[in-house]
C-alpha angles and dihedrals in degrees: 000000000000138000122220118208127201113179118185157146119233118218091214121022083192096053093124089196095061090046089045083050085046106050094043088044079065100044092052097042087065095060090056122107111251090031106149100159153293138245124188138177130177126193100231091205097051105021096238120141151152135215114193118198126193130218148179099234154346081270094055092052102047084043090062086035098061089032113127089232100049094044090052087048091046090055092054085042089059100027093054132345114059134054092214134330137188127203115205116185105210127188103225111220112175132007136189133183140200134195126174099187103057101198092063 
């Protein structure tokens, strides 16, 4: 499967517009096909963060990238909410978990 990493630093951690995209670009990612999952972390100090989502394939990840929804997010996204930003595809090869408290 592959990881899709999108490292950035956000100009107003406040902008309720950026958190009401975010929050429906979630939302909607979970309704695409290939969809496996998301992670995502801000620094509440500097503004820096990264969201990770999962797919199934290539496909999967050109498919949200060219979605309505996602280009009209990722021209907020450049017009005015983020400082900077990188995305990175990675093929995820192997994976391992621990857990030391089995019930979670």
């Amino acid at each position: 499967y592959y990881a899709v990493l999108f490292s950035n630093t956000l100009l107003d951690q406040n902008d309720l517009t950026y958190q009401n995209l975010s929050k429906n670009l979630r939302e909607t990612a979970e309704k695409q096909p290939g969809y496996l999952g998301i992670e995502s972390y801000r620094n509440p100090q500097d503004g820096k963060g990264i969201t990770i989502s999962y797919w199934k394939s290539l496909e999967a990840v050109t498919l949200w990238k060219k979605h309505a929804d996602h280009l009209i997010a990722q021209q907020y996204g450049r017009d005015i909410a983020y400082d900077n930003y990188s995305v990175r595809v990675c093929e995820v090869q192997r994976e391992c978990h621990f857990n030391k408290d089995p019930d979670h």
